[in-house]
N, C-alpha and C positions, 0 to 999 in steps of 0.2 A: 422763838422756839429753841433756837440753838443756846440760847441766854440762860433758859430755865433748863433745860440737860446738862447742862457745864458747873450749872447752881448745884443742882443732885450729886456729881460725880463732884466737886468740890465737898462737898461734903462728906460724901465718902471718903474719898481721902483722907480728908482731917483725921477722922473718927481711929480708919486703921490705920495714919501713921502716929497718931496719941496713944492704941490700943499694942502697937506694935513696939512703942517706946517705954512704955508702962508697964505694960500687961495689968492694967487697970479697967475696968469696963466704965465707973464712974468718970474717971476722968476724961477717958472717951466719950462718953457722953454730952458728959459737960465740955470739952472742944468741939462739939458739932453742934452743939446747943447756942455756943455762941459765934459761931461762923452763920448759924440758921437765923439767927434774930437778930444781928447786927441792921439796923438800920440802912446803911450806907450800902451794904452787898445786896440785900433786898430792892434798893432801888437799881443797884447795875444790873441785874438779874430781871428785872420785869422792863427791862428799857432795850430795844433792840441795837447793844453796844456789843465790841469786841473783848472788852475789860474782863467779863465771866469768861470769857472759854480761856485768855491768857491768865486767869486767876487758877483754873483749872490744872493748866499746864505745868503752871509753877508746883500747886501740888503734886501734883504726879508726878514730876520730877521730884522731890522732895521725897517721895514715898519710895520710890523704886530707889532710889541712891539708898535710903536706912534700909531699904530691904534688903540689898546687894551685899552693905557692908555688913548685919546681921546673918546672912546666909551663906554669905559667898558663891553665888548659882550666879552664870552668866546671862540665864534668861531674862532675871531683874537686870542688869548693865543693858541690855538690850531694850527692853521697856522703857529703863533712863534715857537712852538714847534716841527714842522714839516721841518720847513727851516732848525732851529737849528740843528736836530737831521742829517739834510743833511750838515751840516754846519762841524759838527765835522768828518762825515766819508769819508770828502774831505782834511782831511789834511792829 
């Protein structure tokens, strides 16, 4: 369960840190399109492993840092530091 919520919000990610680097909706698309059919994440995602939510974490790390450095708002550094801080206690 936790597998497939992590799968979703990976994918989220994707979408708005490609959306957010772009300002493209296709290309956004087509970055979730291929995080979504990837074969290989399809199977860490239906398998009850730890790989999805640390796949997750990485995104969302990833997203909150461009957003922080885009914005300059310390709520995103806060958020980075929150993914992170899940980031490390999933290895």
């Amino acid at each position: 369960m936790i597998s497939n919520i992590s799968f979703l919000i990976s994918i989220m990610f994707s979408y708005k840190m490609t959306y957010l680097s772009y300002k493209d909706k296709i290309a956004s698309s087509l970055s979730a399109l291929v995080l979504l059919l990837n074969i290989n994440i399809l199977y860490i995602q239906s398998a009850p492993m730890s790989e999805m939510f640390f796949i997750m974490t990485i995104l969302g790390t990833m997203y909150y840092f461009i957003s922080w450095i885009f914005t300059d708002k310390f709520l995103f550094l806060f958020f980075w530091f929150f993914c992170f801080s899940f980031n490390i206690n999933s290895l």
